[in-house]
C-alpha positions as CSV (number, residue, x, y, z in Angstrom):
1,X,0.0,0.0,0.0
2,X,1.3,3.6,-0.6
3,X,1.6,6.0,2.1
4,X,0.7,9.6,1.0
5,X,2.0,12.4,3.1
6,X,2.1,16.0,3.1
7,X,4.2,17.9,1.4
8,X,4.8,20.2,4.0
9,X,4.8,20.3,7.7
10,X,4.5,23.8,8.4
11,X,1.3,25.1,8.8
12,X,0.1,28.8,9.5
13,X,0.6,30.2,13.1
14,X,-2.0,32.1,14.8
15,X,-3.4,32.6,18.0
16,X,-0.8,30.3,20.9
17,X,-2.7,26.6,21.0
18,X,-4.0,24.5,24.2
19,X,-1.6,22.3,25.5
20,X,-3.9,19.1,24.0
21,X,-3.6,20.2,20.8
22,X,0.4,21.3,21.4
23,X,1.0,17.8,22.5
24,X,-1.0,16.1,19.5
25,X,0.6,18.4,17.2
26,X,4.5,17.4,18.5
27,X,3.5,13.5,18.4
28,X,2.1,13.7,15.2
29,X,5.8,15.3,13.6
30,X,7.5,12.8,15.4
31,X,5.4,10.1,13.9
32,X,6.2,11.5,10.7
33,X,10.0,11.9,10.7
34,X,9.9,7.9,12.4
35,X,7.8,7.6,8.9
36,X,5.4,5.7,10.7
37,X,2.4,3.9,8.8
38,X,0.0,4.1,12.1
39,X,-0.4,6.9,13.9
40,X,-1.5,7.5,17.8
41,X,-1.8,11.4,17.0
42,X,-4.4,12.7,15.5
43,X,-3.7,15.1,12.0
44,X,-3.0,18.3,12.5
45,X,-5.5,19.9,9.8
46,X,-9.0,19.4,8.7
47,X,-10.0,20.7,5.5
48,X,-13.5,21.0,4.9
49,X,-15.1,21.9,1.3
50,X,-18.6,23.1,2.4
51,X,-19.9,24.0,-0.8
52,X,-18.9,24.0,-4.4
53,X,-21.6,26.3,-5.3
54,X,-20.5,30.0,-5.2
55,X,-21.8,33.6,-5.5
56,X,-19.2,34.4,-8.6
57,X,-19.2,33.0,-12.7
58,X,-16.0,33.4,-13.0
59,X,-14.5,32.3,-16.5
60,X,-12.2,29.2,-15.4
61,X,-14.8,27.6,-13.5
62,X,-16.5,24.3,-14.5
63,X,-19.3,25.2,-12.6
64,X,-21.3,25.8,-16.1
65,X,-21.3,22.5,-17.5
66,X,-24.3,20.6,-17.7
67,X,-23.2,17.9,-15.3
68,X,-22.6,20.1,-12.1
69,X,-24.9,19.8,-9.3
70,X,-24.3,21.9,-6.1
71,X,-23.9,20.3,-3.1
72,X,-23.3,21.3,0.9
73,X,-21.4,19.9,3.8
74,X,-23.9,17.9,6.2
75,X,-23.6,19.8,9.6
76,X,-24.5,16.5,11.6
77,X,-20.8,15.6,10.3
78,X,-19.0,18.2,11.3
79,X,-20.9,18.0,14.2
80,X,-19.7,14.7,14.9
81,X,-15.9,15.9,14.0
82,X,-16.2,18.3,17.3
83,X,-14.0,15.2,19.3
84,X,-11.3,15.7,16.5
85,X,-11.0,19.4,17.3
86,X,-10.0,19.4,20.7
87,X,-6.3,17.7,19.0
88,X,-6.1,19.5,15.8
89,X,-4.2,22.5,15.1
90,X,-6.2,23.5,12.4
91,X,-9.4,23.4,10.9
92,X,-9.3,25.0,6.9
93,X,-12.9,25.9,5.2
94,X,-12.9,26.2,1.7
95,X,-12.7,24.0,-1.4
96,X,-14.3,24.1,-5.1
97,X,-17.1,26.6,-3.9
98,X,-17.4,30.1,-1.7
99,X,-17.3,29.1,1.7
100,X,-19.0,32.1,2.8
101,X,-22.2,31.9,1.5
102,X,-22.6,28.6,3.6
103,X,-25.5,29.1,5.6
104,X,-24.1,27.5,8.8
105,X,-20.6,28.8,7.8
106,X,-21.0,31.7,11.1
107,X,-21.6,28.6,13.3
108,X,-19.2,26.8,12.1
109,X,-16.8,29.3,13.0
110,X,-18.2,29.0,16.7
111,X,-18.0,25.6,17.2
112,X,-14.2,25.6,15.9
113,X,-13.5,28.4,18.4
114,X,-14.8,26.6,21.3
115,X,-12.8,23.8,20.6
116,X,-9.4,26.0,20.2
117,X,-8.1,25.2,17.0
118,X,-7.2,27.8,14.7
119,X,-9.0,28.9,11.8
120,X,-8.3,29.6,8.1
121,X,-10.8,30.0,5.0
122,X,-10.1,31.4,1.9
123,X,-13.1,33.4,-0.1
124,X,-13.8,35.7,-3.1
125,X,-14.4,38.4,-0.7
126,X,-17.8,39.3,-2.0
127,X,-19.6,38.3,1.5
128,X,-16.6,39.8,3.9
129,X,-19.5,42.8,5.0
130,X,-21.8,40.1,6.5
131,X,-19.1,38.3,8.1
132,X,-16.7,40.7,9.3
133,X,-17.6,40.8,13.1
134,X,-17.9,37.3,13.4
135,X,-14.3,36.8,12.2
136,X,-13.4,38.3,15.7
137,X,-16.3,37.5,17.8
138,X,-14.9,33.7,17.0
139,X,-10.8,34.6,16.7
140,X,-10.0,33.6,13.1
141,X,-6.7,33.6,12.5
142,X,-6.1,33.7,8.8
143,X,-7.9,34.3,5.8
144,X,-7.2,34.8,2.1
145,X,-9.1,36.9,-0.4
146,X,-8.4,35.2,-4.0
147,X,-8.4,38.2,-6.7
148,X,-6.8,37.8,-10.7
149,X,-6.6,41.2,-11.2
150,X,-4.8,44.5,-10.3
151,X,-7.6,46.3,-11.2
152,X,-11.9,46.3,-11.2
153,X,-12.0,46.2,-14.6
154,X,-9.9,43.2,-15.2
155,X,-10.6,41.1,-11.7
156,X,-14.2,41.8,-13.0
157,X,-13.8,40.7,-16.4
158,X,-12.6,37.6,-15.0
159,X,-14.2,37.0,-11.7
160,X,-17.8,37.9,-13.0
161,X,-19.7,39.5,-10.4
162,X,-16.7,40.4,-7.8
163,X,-16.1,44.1,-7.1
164,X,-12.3,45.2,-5.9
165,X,-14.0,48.6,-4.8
166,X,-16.3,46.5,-2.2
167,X,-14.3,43.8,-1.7
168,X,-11.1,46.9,-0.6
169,X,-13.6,48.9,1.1
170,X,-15.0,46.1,3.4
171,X,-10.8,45.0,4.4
172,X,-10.4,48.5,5.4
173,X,-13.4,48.3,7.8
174,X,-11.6,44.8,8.6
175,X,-8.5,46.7,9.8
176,X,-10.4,48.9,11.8
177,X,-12.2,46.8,13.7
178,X,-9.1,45.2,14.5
179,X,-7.0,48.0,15.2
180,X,-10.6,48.6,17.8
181,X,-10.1,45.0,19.2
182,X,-6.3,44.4,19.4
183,X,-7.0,41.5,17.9
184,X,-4.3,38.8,16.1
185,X,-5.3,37.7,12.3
186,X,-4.0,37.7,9.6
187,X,-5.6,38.7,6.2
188,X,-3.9,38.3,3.1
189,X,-4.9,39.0,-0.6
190,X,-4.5,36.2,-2.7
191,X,-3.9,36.0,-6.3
192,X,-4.8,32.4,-6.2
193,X,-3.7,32.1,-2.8
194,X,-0.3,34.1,-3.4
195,X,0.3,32.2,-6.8
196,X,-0.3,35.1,-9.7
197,X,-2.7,33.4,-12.3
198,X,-1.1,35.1,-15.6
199,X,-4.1,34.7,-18.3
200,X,-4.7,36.5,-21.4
201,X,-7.4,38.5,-19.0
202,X,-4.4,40.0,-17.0
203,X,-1.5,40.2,-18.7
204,X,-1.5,43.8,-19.4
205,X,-1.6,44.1,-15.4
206,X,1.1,41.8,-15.0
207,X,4.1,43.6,-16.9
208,X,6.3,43.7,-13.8
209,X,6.3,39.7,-13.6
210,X,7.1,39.0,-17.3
211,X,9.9,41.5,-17.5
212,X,11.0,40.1,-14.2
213,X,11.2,36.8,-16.6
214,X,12.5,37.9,-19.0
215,X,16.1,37.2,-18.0
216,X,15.3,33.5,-16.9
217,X,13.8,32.6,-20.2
218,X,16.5,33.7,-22.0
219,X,19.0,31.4,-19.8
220,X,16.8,29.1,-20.7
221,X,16.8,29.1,-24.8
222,X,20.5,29.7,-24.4
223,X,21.7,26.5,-22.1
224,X,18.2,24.0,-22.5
225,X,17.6,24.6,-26.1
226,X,20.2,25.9,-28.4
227,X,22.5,22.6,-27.2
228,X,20.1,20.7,-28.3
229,X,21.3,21.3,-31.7
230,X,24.2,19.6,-31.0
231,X,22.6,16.4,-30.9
232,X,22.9,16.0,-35.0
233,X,26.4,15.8,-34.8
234,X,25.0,11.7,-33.2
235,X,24.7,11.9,-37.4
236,X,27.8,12.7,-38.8
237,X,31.3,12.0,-39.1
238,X,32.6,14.1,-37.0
239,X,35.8,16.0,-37.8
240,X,37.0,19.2,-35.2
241,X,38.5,21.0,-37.9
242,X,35.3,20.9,-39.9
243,X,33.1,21.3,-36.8
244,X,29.9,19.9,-37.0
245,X,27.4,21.6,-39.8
246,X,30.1,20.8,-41.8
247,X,31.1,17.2,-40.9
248,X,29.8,14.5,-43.2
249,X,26.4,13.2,-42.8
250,X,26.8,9.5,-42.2
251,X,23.2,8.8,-40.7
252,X,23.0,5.8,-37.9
253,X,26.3,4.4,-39.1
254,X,27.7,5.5,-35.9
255,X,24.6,3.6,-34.1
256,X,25.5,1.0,-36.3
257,X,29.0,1.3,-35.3
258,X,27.9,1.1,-31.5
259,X,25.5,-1.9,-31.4
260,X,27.9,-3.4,-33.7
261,X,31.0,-3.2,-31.4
């Protein structure tokens, strides 16, 4: 049977964890560097998709094709998960869909917090207004905002129905109720989650990146692909003083020559 383990071990830090879920956390990294099969720790994240219907059209989804069907997380599960949480670290919400427009999502948040582990979600930003105070009435730690655009017009044009004005104007309220609460969270904005998504959408906002290539794809041509040319000389009768475009063509007599010998 193959074992599958994460690629990383570091997760996010946030707000300092119980001493249960410090302990479950330090066993579970042991068990992994012993590269252990069975573990007596529980994980340290849970990631939860509770939707994959969102509030967005954007142009990459699949969302349109005729076979989708929406569906939502059963809360008597996660209900049941509650033991889990008192040893994970982490609990992540988000997925295929926009976890915010979960209808339970706001109690969801509750029932992580009561538990102590630290919470992380990543959204379009579209619903930050009617969520805002309950990301500090419950302590998130960390979320991400996903944008593909440096502008309205572009973001737009490829997130359908998302508005940078609303979505900026709701963080800054964000930072001020912080600032108010003396709060710890993080909030980052995410071009897919701090990958930039360069499509023919938002390429003329994302000048700075391809110039900053610019130099490595040169390299590239200049010690991947312009060597490759060298491989013809596999053809010919190869004389130094010639060099090779002017060596004699001989074919696969040196193969010949090889297999032969």
């Amino acid at each position: 049977m193959e074992i599958l383990r994460a690629k990383t071990k570091l997760l996010f830090q946030g707000r300092p964890l119980s001493e249960t879920h410090t302990k479950n956390s330090e066993l579970n990294i042991k068990e992994i560097d012993e590269g252990k099969t069975i573990l007596s720790s529980y994980p340290r994240r849970l990631v939860l998709e509770l939707t994959n219907a969102c509030n967005l059209n954007c142009v990459m989804c699949g969302r349109n094709a005729a076979d989708f069907k929406a569906t939502a997380f059963d809360m008597d599960v996660f209900r049941s998960l509650e033991p889990v949480m008192d040893y994970v670290e982490e609990v992540t919400l988000m997925g295929w869909g926009e976890p915010t427009i979960y209808p339970n999502f706001i109690e969801m948040l509750d029932i992580i917090n009561r538990h102590g582990a630290r919470k992380y979600f990543c959204t379009n930003g579209m619903n930050l207004k009617k969520i805002k105070n309950a990301i500090f009435d419950y302590n998130v730690d960390v979320f991400a905002v996903s944008l593909d655009g440096a502008t309205d017009e572009t973001n737009s044009r490829i997130r359908r129905g998302s508005k940078i004005d609303v979505i900026c104007d709701d963080l800054r309220d964000i930072v001020r109720i912080k600032k108010e609460r003396g709060k710890h969270m993080q909030a980052k904005i995410a071009e897919k989650k701090g990958r930039k998504k360069l499509i023919s959408n938002n390429l003329k906002d994302s000048y700075e990146l391809l110039l900053l290539a610019i130099p490595g794809i040169i390299l590239t041509i200049i010690f991947c692909y312009l060597p490759m040319g060298g491989i013809v000389i596999a053809f010919k009768n190869f004389n130094p003083n010639l060099g090779i475009l002017k060596s004699q063509f001989v074919g696969f007599e040196n193969f010949k020559f090889f297999f032969k010998y």
